[in-house]
Biotite code that builds the C-alpha atoms (Angstrom):
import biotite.structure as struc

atoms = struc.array([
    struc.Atom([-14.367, -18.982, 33.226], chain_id="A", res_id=1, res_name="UNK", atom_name="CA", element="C"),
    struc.Atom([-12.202, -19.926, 30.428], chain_id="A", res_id=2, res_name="UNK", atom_name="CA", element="C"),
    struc.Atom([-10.615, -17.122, 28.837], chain_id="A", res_id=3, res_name="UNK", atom_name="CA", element="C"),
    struc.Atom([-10.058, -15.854, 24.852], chain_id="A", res_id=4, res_name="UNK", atom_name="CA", element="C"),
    struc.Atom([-6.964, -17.121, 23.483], chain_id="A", res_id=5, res_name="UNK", atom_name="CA", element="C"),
    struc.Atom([-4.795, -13.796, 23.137], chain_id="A", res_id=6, res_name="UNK", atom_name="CA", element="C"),
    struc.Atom([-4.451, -13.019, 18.840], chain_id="A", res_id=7, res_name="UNK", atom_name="CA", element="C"),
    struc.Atom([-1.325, -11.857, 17.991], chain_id="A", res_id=8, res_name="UNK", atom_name="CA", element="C"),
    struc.Atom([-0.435, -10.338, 14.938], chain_id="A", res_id=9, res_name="UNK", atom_name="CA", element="C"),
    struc.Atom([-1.043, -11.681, 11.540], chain_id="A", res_id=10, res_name="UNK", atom_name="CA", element="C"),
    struc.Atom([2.348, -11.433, 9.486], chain_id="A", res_id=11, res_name="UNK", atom_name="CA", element="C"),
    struc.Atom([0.798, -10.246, 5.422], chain_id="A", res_id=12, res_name="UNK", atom_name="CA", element="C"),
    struc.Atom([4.460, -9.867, 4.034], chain_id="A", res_id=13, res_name="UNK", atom_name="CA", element="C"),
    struc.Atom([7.673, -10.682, 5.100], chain_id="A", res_id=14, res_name="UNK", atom_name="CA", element="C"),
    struc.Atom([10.230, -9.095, 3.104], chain_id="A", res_id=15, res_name="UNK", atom_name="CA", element="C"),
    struc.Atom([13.189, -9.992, 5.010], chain_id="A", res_id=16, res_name="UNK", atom_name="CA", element="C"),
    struc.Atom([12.877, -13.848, 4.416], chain_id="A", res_id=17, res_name="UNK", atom_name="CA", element="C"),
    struc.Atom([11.150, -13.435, 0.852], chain_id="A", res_id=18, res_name="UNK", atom_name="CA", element="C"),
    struc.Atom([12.954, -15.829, -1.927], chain_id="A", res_id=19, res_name="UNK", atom_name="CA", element="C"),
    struc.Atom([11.690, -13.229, -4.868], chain_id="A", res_id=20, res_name="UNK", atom_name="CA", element="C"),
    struc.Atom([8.840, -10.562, -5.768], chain_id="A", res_id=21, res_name="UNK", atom_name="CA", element="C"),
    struc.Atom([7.485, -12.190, -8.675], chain_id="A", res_id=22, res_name="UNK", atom_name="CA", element="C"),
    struc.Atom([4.062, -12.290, -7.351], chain_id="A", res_id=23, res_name="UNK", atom_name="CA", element="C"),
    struc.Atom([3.808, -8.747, -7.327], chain_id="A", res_id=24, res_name="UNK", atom_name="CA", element="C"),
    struc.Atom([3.207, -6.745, -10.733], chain_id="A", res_id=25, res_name="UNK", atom_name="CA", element="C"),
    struc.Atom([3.368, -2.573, -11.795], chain_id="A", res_id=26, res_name="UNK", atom_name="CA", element="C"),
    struc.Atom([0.296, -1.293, -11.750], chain_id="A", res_id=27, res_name="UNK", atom_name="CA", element="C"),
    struc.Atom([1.371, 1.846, -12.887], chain_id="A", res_id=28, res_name="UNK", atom_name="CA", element="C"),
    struc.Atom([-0.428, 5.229, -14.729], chain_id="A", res_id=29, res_name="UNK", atom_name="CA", element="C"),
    struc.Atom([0.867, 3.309, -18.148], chain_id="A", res_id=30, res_name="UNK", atom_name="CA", element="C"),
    struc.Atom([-2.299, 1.275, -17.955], chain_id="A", res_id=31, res_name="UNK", atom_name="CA", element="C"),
    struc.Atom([-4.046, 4.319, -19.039], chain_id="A", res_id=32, res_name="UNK", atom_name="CA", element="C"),
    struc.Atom([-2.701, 5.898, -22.774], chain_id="A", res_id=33, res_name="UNK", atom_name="CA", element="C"),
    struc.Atom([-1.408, 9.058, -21.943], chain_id="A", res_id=34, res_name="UNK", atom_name="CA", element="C"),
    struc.Atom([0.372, 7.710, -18.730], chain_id="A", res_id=35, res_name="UNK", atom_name="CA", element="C"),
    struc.Atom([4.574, 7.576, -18.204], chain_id="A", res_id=36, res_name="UNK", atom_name="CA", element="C"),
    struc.Atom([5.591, 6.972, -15.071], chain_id="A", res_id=37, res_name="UNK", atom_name="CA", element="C"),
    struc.Atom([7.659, 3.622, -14.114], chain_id="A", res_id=38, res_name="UNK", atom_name="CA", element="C"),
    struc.Atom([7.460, 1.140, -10.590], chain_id="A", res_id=39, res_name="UNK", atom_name="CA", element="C"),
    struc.Atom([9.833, -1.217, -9.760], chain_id="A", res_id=40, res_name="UNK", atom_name="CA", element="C"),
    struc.Atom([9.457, -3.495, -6.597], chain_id="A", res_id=41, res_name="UNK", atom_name="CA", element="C"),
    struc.Atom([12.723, -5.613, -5.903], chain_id="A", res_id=42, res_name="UNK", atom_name="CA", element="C"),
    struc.Atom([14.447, -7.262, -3.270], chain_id="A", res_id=43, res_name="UNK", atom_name="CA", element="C"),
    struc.Atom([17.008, -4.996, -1.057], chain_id="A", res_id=44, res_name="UNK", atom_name="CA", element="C"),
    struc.Atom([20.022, -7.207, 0.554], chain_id="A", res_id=45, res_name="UNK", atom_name="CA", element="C"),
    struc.Atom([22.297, -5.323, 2.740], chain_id="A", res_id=46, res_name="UNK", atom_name="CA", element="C"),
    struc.Atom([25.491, -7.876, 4.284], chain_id="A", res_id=47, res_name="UNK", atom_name="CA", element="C"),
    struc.Atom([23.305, -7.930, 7.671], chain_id="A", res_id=48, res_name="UNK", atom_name="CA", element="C"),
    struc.Atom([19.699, -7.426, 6.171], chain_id="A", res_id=49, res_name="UNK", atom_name="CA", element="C"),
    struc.Atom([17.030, -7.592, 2.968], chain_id="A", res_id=50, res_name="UNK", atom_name="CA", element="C"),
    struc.Atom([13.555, -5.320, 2.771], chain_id="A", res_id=51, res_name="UNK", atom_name="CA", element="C"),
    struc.Atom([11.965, -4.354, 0.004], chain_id="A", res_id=52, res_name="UNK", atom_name="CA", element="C"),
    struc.Atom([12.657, -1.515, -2.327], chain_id="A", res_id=53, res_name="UNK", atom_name="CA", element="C"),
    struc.Atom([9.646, 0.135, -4.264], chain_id="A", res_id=54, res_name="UNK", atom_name="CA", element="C"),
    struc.Atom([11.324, 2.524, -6.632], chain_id="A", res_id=55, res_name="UNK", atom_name="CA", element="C"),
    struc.Atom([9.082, 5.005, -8.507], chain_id="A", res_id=56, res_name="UNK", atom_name="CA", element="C"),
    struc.Atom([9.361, 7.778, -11.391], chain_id="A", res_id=57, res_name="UNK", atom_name="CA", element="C"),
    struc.Atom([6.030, 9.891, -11.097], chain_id="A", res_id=58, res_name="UNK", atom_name="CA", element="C"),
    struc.Atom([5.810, 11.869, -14.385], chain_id="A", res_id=59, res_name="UNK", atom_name="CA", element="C"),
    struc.Atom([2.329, 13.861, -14.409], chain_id="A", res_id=60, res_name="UNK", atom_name="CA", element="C"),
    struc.Atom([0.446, 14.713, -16.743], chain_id="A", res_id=61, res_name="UNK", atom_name="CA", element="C"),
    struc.Atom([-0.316, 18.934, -16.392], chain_id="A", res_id=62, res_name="UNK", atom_name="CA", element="C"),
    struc.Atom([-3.177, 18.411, -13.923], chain_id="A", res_id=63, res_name="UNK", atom_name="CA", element="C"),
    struc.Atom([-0.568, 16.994, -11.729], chain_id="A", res_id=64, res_name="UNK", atom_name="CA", element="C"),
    struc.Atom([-2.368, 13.117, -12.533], chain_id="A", res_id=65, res_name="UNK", atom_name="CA", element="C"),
    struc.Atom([0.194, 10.064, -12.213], chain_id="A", res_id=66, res_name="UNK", atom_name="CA", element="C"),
    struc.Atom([0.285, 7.242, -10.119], chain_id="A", res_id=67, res_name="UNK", atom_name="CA", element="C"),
    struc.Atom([3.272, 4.513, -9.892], chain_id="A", res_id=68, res_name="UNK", atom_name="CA", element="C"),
    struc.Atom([3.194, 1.120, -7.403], chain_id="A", res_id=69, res_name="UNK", atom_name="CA", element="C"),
    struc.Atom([2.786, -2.637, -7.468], chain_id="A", res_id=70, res_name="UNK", atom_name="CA", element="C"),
    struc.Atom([0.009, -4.870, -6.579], chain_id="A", res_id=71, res_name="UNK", atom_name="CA", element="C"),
    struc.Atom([0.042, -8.520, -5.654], chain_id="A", res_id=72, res_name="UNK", atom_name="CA", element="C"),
    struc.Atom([-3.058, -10.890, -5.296], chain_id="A", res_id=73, res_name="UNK", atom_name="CA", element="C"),
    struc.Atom([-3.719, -11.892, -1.836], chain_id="A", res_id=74, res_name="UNK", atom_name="CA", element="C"),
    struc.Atom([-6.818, -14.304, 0.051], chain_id="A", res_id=75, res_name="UNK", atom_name="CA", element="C"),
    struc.Atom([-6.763, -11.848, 3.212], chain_id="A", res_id=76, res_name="UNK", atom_name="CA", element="C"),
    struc.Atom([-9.479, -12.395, 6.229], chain_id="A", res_id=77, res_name="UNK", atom_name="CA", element="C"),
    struc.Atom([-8.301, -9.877, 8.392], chain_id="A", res_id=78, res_name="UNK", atom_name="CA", element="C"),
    struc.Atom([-11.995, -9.978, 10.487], chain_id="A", res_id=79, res_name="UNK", atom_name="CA", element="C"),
    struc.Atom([-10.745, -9.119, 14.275], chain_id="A", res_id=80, res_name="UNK", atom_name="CA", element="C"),
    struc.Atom([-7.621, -6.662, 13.016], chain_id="A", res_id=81, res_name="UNK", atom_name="CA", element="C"),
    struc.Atom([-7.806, -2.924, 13.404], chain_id="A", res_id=82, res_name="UNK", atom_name="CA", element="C"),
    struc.Atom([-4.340, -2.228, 11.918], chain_id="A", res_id=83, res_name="UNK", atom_name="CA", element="C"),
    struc.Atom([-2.293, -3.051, 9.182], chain_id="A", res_id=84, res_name="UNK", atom_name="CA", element="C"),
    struc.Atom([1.072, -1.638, 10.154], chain_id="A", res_id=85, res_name="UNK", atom_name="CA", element="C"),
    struc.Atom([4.761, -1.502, 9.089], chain_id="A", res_id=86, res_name="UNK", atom_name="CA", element="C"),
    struc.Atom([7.911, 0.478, 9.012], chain_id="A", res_id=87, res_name="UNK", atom_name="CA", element="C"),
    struc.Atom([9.178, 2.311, 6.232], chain_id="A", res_id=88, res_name="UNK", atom_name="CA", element="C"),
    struc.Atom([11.669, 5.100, 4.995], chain_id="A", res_id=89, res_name="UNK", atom_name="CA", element="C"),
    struc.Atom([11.953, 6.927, 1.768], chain_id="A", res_id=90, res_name="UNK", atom_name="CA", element="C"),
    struc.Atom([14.529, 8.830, 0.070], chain_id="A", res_id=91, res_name="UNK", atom_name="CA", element="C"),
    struc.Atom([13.726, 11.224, -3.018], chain_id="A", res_id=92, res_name="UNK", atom_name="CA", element="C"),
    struc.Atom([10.793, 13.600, -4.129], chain_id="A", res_id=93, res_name="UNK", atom_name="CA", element="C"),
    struc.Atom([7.483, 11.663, -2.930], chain_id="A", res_id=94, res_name="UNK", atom_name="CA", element="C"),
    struc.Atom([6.525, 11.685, 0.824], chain_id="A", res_id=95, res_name="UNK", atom_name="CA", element="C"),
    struc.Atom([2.942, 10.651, 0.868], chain_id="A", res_id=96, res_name="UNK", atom_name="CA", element="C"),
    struc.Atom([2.242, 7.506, -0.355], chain_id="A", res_id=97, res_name="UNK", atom_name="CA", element="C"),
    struc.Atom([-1.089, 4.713, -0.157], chain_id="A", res_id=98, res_name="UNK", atom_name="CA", element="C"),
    struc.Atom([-1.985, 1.429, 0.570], chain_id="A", res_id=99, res_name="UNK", atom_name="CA", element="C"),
    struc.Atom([-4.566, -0.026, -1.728], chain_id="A", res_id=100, res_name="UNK", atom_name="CA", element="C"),
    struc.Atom([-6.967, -3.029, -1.431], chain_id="A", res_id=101, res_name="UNK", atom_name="CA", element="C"),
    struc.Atom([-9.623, -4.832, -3.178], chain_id="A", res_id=102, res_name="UNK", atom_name="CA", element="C"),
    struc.Atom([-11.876, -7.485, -2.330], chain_id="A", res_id=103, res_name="UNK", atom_name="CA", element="C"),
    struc.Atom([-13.914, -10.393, -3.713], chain_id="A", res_id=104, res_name="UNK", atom_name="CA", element="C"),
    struc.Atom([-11.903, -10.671, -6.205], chain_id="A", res_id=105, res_name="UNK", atom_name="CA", element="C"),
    struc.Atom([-12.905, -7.341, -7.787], chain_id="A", res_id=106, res_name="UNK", atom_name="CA", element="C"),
    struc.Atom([-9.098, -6.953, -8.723], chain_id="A", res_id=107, res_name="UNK", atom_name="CA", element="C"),
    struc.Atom([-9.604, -3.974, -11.845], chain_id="A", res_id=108, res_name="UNK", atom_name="CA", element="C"),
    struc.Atom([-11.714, -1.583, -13.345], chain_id="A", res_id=109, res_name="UNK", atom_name="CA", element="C"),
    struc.Atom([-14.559, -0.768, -13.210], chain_id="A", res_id=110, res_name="UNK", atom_name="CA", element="C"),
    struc.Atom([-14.398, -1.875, -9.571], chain_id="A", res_id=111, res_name="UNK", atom_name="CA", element="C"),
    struc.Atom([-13.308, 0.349, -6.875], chain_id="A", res_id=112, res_name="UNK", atom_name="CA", element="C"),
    struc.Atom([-10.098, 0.406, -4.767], chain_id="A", res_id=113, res_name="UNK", atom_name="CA", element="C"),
    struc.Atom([-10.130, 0.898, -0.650], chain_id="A", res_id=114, res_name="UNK", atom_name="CA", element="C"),
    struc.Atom([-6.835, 3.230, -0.499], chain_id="A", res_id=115, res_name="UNK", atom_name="CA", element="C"),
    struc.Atom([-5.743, 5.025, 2.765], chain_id="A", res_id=116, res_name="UNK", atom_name="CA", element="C"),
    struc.Atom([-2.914, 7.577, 2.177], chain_id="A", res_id=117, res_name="UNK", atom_name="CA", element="C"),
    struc.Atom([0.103, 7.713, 4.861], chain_id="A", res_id=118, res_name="UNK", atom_name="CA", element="C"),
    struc.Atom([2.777, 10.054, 5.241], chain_id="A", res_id=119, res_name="UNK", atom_name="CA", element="C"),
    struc.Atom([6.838, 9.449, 5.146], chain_id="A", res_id=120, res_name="UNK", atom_name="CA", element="C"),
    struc.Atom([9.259, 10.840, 6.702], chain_id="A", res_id=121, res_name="UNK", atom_name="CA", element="C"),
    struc.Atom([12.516, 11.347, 4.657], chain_id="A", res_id=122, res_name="UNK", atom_name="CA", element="C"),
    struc.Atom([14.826, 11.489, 7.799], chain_id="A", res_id=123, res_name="UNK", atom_name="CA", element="C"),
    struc.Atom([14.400, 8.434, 9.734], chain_id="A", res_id=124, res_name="UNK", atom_name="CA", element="C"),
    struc.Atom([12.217, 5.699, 9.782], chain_id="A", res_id=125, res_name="UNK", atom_name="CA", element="C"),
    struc.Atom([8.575, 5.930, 10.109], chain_id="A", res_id=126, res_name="UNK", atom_name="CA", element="C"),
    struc.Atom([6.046, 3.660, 11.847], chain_id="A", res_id=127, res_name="UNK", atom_name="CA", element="C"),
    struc.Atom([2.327, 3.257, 10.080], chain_id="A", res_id=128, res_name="UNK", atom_name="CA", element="C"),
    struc.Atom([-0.400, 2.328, 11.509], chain_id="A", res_id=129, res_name="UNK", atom_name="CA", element="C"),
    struc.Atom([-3.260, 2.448, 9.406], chain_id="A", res_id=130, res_name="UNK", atom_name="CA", element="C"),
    struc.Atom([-6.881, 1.502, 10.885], chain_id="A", res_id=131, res_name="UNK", atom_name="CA", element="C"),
    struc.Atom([-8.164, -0.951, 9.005], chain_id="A", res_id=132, res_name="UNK", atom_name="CA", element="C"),
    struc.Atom([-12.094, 1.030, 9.398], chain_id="A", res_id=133, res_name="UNK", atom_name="CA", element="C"),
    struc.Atom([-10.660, 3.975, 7.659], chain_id="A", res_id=134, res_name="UNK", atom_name="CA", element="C"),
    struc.Atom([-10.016, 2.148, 3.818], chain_id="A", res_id=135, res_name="UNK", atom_name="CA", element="C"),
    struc.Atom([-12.614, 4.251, 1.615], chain_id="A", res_id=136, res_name="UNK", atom_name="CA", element="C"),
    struc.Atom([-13.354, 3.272, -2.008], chain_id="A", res_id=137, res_name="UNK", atom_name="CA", element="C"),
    struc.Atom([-12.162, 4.907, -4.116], chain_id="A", res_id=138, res_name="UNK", atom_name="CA", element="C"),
    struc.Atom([-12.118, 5.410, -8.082], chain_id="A", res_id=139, res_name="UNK", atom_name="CA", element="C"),
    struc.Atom([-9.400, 6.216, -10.754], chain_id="A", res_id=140, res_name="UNK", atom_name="CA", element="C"),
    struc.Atom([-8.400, 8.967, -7.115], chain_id="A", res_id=141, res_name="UNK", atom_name="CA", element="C"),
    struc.Atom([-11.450, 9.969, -6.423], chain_id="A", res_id=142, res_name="UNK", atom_name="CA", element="C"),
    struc.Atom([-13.317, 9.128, -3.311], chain_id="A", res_id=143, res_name="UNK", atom_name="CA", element="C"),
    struc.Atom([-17.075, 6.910, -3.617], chain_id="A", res_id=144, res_name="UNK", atom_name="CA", element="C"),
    struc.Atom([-19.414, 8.977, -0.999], chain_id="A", res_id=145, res_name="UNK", atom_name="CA", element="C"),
    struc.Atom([-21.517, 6.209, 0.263], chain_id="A", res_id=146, res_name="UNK", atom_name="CA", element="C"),
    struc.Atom([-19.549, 3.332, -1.424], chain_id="A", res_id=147, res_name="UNK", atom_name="CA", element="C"),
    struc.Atom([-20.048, 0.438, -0.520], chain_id="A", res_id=148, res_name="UNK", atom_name="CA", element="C"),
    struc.Atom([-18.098, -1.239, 2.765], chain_id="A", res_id=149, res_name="UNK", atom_name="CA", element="C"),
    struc.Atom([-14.359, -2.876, 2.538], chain_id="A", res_id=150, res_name="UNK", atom_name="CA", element="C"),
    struc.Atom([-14.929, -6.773, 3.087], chain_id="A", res_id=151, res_name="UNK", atom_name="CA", element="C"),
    struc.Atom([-12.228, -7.579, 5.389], chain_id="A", res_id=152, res_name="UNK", atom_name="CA", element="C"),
    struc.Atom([-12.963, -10.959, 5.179], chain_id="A", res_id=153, res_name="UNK", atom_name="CA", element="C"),
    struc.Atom([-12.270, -11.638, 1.614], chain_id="A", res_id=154, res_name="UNK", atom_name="CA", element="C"),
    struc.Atom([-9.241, -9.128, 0.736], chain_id="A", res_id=155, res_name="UNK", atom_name="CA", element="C"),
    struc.Atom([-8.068, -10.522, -2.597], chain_id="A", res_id=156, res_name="UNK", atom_name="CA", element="C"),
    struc.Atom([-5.734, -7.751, -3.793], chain_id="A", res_id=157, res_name="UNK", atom_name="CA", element="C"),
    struc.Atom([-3.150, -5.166, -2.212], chain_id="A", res_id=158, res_name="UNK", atom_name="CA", element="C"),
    struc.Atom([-1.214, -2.912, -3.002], chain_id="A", res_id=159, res_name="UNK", atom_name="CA", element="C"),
    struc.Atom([1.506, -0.067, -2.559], chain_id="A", res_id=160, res_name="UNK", atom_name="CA", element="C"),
    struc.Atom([1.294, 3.417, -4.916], chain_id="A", res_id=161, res_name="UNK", atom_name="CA", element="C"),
    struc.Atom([2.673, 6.698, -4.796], chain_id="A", res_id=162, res_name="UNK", atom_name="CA", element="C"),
    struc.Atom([0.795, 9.640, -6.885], chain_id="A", res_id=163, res_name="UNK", atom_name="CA", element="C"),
    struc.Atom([1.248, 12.896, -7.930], chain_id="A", res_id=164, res_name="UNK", atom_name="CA", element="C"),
    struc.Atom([-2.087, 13.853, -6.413], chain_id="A", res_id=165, res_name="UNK", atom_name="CA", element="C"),
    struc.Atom([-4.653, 15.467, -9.019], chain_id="A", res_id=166, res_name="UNK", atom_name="CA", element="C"),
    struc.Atom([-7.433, 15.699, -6.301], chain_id="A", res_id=167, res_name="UNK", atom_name="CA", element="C"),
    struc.Atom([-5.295, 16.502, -3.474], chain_id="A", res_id=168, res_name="UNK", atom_name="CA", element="C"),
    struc.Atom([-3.889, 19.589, -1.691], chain_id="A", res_id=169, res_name="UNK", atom_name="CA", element="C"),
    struc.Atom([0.040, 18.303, -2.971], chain_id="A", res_id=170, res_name="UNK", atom_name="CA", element="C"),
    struc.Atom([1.918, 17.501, -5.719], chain_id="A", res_id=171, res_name="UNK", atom_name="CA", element="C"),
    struc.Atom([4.739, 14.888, -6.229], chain_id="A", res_id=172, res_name="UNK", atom_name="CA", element="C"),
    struc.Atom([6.566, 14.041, -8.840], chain_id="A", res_id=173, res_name="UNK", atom_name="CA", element="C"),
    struc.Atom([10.036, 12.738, -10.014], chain_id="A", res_id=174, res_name="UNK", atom_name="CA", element="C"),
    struc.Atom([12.273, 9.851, -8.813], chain_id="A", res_id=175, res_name="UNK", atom_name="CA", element="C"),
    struc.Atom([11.386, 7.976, -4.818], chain_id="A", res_id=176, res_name="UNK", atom_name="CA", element="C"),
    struc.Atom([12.190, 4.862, -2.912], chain_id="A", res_id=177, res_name="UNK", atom_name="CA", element="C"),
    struc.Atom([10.091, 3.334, -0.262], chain_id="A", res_id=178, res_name="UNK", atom_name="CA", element="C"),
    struc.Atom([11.830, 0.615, 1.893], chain_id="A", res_id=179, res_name="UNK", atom_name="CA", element="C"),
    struc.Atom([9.508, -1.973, 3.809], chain_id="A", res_id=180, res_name="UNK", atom_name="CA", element="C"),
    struc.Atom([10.872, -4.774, 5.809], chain_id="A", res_id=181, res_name="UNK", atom_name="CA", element="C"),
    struc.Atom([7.489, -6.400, 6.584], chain_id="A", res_id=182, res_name="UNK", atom_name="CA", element="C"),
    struc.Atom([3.736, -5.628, 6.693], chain_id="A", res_id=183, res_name="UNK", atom_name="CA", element="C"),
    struc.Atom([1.509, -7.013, 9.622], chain_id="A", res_id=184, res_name="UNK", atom_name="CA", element="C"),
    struc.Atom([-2.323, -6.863, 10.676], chain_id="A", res_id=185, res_name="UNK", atom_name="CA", element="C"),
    struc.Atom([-2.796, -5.956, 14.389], chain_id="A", res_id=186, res_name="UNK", atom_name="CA", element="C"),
    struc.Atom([-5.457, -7.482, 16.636], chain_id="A", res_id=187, res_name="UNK", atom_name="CA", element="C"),
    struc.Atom([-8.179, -5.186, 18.280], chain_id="A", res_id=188, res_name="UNK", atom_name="CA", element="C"),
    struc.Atom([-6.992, -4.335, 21.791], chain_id="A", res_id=189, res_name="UNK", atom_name="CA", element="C"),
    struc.Atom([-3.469, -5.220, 20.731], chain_id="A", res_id=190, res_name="UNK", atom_name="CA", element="C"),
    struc.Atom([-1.088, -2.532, 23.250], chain_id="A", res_id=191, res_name="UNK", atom_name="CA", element="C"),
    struc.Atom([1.538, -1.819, 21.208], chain_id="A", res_id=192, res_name="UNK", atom_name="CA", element="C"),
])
């Protein structure tokens, strides 16, 4: 009986061999008029190493509302992959940060965004794994009850943000960095 070919992972970004990040653009609370925080995304070289460097200023409004990131437009099918997964570190104020999709190329308002929040550490570096089943739309922060279903298969947007968490238990604000060296998709059944 023949068996399944094994899938590995699915490499989304590779930061360490990237040329430039001109593909990706700020999508940052400055869309909206009474928004001022900033997002940078650039290139990190080291003599033995590059990543990527997402540097943020979070600067809320009094409710605590501000978000800061970058977005790029993708043509994702990631059908068959429970994770998408990555290593990061931070350094500064923010320590809980999201990954944000869209799909069918619903790329802006008034469409919703599938966000999952994860959580940094600011000692060391810190592995995500984020299950693929658990991006819920959202809009402008708020959760969709009974929105409608991520289409893995037709992911045309993603994204990186950090916010200062109006509808959440926390507040951030000020200056952050967020280093990522590359961002994967993990197979079902995949052991690691």
């Amino acid at each position: 009986m023949a068996q399944n070919p094994t899938v590995s992972n699915l490499l989304l970004f590779d930061f360490q061999n990237a040329t430039d990040l001109n593909n990706w653009t700020e999508q940052s609370d400055t869309v909206r008029s009474a928004g001022k925080s900033k997002a940078t995304f650039d290139l990190y070289k080291t003599q033995t190493n590059q990543s990527a460097i997402l540097f943020t200023l979070l600067n809320p409004l009094p409710n605590g509302a501000c978000f800061s990131g970058v977005r790029t437009l993708t043509q994702l099918n990631l059908e068959g992959y429970e994770y998408i997964s990555f290593v990061c570190k931070t350094t500064g104020n923010a320590t809980t940060y999201k990954i944000i999709l869209r799909h069918n190329n619903l790329n802006d308002e008034p469409n919703p965004t599938y966000e999952q929040k994860f959580k940094v550490n600011t000692d060391s570096d810190t592995t995500v794994k984020m299950p693929i089943s658990q991006f819920h739309p959202y809009y402008r922060g708020k959760e969709i009850i009974d929105g409608p279903a991520l289409n893995v298969k037709n992911i045309t947007n993603f994204g990186i943000q950090v916010a200062g968490g109006v509808y959440e238990n926390f507040k951030q604000s000020g200056l952050s960095s967020l280093v990522v060296d590359q961002i994967w998709a993990e197979p079902y059944g995949n052991a690691n």
